[in-house]
C-alpha positions in Angstrom: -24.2 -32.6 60.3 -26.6 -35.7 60.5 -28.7 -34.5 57.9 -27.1 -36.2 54.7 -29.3 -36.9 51.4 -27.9 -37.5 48.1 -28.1 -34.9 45.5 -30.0 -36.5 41.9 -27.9 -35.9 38.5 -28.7 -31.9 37.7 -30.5 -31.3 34.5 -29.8 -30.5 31.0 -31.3 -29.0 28.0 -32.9 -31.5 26.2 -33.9 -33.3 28.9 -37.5 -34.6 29.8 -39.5 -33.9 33.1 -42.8 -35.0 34.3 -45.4 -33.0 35.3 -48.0 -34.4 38.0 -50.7 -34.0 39.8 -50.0 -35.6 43.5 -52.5 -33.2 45.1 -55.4 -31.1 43.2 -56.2 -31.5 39.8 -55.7 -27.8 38.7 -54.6 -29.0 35.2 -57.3 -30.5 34.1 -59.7 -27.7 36.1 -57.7 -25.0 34.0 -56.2 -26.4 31.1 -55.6 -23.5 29.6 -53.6 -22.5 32.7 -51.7 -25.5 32.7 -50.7 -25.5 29.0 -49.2 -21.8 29.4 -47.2 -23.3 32.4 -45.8 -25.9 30.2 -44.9 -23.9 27.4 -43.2 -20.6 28.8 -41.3 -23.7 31.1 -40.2 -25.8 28.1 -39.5 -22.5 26.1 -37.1 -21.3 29.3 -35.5 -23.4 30.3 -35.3 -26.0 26.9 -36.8 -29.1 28.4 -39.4 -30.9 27.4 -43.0 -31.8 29.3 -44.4 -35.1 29.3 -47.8 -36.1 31.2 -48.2 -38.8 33.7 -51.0 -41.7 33.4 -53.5 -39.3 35.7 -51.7 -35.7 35.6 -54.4 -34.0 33.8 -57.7 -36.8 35.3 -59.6 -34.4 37.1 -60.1 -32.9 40.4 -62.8 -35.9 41.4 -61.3 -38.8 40.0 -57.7 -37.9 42.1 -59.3 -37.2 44.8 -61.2 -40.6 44.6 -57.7 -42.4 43.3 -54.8 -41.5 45.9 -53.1 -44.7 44.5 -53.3 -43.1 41.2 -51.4 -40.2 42.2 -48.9 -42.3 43.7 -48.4 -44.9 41.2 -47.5 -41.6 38.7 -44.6 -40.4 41.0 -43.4 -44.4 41.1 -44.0 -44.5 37.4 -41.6 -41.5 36.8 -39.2 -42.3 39.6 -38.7 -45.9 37.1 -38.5 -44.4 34.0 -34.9 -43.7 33.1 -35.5 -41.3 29.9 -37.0 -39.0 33.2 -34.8 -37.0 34.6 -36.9 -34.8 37.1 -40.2 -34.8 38.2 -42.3 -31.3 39.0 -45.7 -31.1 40.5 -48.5 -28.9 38.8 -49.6 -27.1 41.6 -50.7 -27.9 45.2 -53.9 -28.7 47.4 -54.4 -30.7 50.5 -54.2 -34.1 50.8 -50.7 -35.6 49.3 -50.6 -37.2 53.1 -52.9 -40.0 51.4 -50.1 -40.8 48.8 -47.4 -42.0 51.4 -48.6 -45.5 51.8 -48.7 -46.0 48.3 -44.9 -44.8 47.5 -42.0 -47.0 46.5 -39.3 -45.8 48.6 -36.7 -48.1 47.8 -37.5 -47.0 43.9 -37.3 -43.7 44.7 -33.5 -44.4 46.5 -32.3 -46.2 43.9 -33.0 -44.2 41.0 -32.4 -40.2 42.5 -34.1 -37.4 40.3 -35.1 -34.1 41.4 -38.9 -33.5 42.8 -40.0 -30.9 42.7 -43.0 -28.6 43.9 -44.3 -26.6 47.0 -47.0 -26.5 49.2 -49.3 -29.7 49.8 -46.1 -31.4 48.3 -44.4 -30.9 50.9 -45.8 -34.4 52.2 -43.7 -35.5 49.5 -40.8 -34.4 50.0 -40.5 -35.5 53.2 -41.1 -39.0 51.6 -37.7 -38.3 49.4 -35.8 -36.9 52.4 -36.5 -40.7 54.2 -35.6 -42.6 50.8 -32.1 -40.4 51.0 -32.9 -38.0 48.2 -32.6 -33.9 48.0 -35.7 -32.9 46.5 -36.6 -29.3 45.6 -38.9 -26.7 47.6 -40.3 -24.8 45.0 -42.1 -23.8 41.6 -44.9 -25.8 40.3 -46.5 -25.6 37.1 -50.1 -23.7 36.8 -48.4 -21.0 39.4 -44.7 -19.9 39.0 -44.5 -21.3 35.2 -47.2 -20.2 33.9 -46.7 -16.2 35.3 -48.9 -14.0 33.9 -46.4 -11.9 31.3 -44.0 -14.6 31.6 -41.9 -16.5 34.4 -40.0 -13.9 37.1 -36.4 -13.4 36.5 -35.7 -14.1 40.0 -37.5 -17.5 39.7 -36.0 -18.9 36.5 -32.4 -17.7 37.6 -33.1 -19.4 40.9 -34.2 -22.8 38.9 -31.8 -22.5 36.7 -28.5 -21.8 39.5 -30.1 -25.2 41.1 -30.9 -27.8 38.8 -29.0 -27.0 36.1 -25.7 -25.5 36.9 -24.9 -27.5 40.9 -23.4 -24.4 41.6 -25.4 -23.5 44.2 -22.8 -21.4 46.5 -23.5 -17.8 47.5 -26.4 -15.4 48.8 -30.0 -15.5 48.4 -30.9 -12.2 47.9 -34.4 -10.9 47.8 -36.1 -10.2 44.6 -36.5 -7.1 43.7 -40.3 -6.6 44.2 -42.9 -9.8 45.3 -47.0 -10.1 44.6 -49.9 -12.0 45.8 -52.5 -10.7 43.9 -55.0 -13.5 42.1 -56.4 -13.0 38.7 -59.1 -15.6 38.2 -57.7 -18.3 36.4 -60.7 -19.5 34.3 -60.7 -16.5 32.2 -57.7 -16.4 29.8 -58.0 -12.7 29.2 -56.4 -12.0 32.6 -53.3 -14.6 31.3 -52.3 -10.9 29.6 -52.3 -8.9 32.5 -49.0 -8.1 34.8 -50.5 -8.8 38.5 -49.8 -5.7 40.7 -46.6 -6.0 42.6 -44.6 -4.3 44.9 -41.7 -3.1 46.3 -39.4 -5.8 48.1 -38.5 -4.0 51.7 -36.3 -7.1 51.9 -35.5 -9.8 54.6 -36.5 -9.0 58.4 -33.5 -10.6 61.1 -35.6 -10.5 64.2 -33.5 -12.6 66.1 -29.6 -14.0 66.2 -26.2 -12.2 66.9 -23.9 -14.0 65.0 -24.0 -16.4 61.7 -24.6 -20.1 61.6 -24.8 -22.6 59.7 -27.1 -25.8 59.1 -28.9 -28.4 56.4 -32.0 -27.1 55.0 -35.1 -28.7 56.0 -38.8 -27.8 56.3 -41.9 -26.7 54.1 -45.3 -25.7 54.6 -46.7 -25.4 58.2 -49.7 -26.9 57.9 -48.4 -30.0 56.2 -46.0 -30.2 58.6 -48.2 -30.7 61.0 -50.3 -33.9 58.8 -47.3 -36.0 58.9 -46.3 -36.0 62.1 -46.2 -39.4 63.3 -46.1 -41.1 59.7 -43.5 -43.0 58.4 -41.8 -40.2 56.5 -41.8 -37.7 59.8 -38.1 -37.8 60.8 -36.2 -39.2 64.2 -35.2 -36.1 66.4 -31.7 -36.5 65.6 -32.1 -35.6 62.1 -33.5 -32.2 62.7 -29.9 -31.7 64.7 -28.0 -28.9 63.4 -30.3 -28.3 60.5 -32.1 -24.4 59.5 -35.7 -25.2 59.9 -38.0 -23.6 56.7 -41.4 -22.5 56.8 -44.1 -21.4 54.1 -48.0 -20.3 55.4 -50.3 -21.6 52.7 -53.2 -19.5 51.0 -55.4 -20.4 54.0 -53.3 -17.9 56.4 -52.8 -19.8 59.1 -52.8 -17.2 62.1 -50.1 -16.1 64.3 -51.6 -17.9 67.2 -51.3 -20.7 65.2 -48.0 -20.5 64.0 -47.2 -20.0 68.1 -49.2 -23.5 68.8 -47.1 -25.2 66.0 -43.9 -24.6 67.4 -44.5 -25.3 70.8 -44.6 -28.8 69.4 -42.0 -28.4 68.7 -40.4 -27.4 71.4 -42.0 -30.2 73.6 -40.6 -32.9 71.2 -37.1 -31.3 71.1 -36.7 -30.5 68.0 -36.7 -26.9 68.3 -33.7 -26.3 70.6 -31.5 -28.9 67.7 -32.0 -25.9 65.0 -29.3 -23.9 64.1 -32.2 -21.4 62.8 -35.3 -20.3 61.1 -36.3 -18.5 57.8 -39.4 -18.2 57.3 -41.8 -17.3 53.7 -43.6 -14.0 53.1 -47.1 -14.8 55.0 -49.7 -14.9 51.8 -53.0 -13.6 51.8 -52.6 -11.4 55.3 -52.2 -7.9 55.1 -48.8 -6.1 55.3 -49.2 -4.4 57.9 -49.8 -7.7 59.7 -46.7 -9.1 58.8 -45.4 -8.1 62.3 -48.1 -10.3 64.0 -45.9 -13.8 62.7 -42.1 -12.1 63.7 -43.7 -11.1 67.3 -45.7 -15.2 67.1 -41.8 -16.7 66.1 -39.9 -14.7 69.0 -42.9 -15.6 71.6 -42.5 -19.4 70.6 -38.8 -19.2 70.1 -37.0 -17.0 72.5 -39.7 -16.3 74.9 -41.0 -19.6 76.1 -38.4 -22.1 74.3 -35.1 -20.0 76.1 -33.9 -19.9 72.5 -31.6 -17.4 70.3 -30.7 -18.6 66.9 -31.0 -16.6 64.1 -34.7 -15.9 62.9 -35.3 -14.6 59.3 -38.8 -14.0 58.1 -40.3 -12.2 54.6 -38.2 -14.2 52.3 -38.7 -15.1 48.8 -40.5 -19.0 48.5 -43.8 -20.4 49.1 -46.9 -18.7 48.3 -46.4 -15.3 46.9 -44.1 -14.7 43.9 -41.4 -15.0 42.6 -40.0 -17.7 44.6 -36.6 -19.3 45.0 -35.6 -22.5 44.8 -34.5 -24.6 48.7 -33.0 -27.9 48.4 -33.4 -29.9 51.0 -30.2 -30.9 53.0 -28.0 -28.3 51.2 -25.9 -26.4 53.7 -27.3 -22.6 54.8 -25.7 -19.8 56.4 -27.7 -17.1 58.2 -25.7 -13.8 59.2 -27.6 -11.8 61.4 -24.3 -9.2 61.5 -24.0 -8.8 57.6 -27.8 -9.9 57.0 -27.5 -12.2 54.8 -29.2 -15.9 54.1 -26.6 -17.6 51.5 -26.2 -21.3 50.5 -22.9 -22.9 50.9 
C-alpha cells in the first residue's frame, strides 16, 4: 500500500477541541445553531469546545481574511492542551487557505481534523503533511441535529476517535434525511426532520472483495485542487478505495461522468482498488439511478474497468453520517455486500 499517514493520539473525555470556521461563517450567521451544536457535542461525547481567534467573525470578514482562517487551524495545530480540531460547517472556498498552512506544524504535532464538504481542501492538506484526518461531522449540521445527534453518527465518532478500534463493517443506518428546516428560526430546532427508510447500500459493480486505503471527499472540491500543492502524485492514489460526496449544489450525472474521465486520462482511475460513493443530496430518489448508470459509463464502459462500485452510503450531505479516515484500510465485498474497515 503506498498510501501511509500517521494516525493522531484518539480522544478522551475531558479533552478539548477546537471548533472553526475555515470556510463559511455559519456560526456567527446562526449563533443560535451553532451553540446547540456545541452543547448536545460537549454533552455526548464529554469534551469540551473552545473558539478559535476568528471561528465565530462573520461570513464577510472570512471571506475577506483567508489568512485568518488559516492562521486558526495553525494556531490549534500548536496548541498542545488541543487535542482535535472540528470544522463548523462547510462552504466554498477553503482552496484559498492552502498557501497560508504550516505543514511542517501540522506533521509534527498530529491531531485529528475534522469536517466534511468544502473541508475537504483541507484534508487533503493533512494527507501531504502525513496526517489521517477525519471525513465527517461538523458542528452547525450533524451536532447540532434537530432532536439531538443520530445514533448512527455519535456511535460512528465515537468507534473512531475515541476507542482506535475501528475494525469491522459499516453498516447503513437505519433510515437517512435531507430535509432543511430553516435555520434562522429556533422553533424548527424542536422539530424531528422527516426521514426515511434506509433501502441500504447499491453494489453496481465488482465480483469479488478488495481491499485498499481510503481516500477521497467531495467532488467538487476535488476538482479545485487539482494541480495545488496538496493534490497528490499518481502513485499515491495506487491501491487506495476512492470516496466521493455530491455537495448541496447537486452536481449532475453528466458531471460526475466528466469528473472521472479526468481521471481516467491522468491514470488514476485504473490504480483504484474501488469506489463508494455518498447518498446524492438534494436530487430526487428516483434519480438516484442517474449517478450508478453516470459511475458504470465512466468506469466500466469507457475506462475498461471492474472494481467494485458502491453508491447510497451513509456520509456527506444527507444524515446521519459516518465517520472515513483517511488512509485506513477498506474492504468492499461485492459477494457478501459489505463495505467494512479493517
Amino acid at each position: 500500500m503506498t498510501l501511509s499517514l500517521k494516525t493522531p493520539p484518539l480522544l478522551k473525555k475531558g479533552d478539548v477541541v477546537a471548533a472553526v470556521s475555515p470556510s463559511w461563517g455559519g456560526a456567527h450567521t446562526f449563533p443560535y445553531r451553532y451553540e446547540i451544536g456545541k452543547k448536545q457535542f460537549e454533552e455526548t461525547f464529554g469534551l469540551k469546545v473552545v473558539e478559535m481567534s476568528h471561528t465565530l467573525c462573520s461570513a464577510e470578514e472570512l471571506d475577506l481574511h483567508p489568512r485568518w482562517r488559516a492562521e486558526d487551524i495553525n494556531a490549534a495545530v500548536r496548541n498542545p492542551d488541543i487535542k482535535a480540531i472540528i470544522t463548523t460547517i462547510g462552504g466554498d472556498d477553503c482552496v484559498r487557505l492552502l498557501p497560508y498552512l504550516d505543514y511542517r506544524a501540522i506533521s509534527e504535532n498530529p491531531k485529528f481534523f475534522i469536517g466534511y464538504s468544502d473541508p475537504t481542501a483541507l484534508h487533503f492538506a493533512f494527507l501531504k503533511a502525513g496526517i489521517s484526518s477525519v471525513y465527517g461531522p461538523a458542528f452547525l449540521t450533524t451536532f447540532a441535529e434537530n432532536g439531538g445527534i443520530f445514533d448512527y453518527a455519535r456511535d460512528s465518532f465515537k468507534k473512531i476517535l475515541f476507542s482506535g478500534k475501528i475494525s469491522g463493517e459499516i453498516k447503513p443506518s437505519k433510515e437517512w434525511t435531507n430535509e432543511f428546516l430553516d435555520w434562522a428560526n429556533p422553533n424548527n430546532q424542536k422539530i424531528k426532520r422527516k426521514r426515511f427508510l434506509n433501502d441500504g447500500y447499491r453494489f453496481i459493480q465488482g465480483d469479488s472483495p478488495v481491499q485498499g486505503r481510503l481516500i477521497g471527499g467531495c467532488l467538487e472540491v476535488l476538482e479545485m485542487i487539482k494541480g495545488t500543492p496538496v493534490w497528490p502524485d499518481k502513485k499515491v492514489w495506487k491501491d487506495c478505495i476512492l470516496f466521493l460526496d455530491l455537495s448541496e449544489e447537486a452536481p449532475s450525472p453528466t458531471y460526475l461522468i466528466r469528473c472521472l474521465r479526468n481521471y481516467a486520462a491522468s491514470g488514476i482511475l485504473k490504480n483504484l482498488r474501488g469506489l463508494i460513493m455518498g447518498r446524492p443530496h438534494n436530487v430526487p430518489r428516483k434519480d438516484f439511478d442517474l449517478y450508478d448508470q453516470a459511475l458504470i459509463r465512466a468506469v466500466h464502459t469507457e475506462a475498461g474497468l471492474k472494481f467494485p462500485i458502491v453508491t447510497r452510503m451513509d456520509f456527506g450531505h444527507t444524515d446521519p453520517i459516518c465517520c472515513l479516515p483517511y488512509g485506513a484500510l477498506m474492504q468492499i465485498d461485492p459477494i457478501k455486500k459489505t463495505v467494512s474497515l479493517i
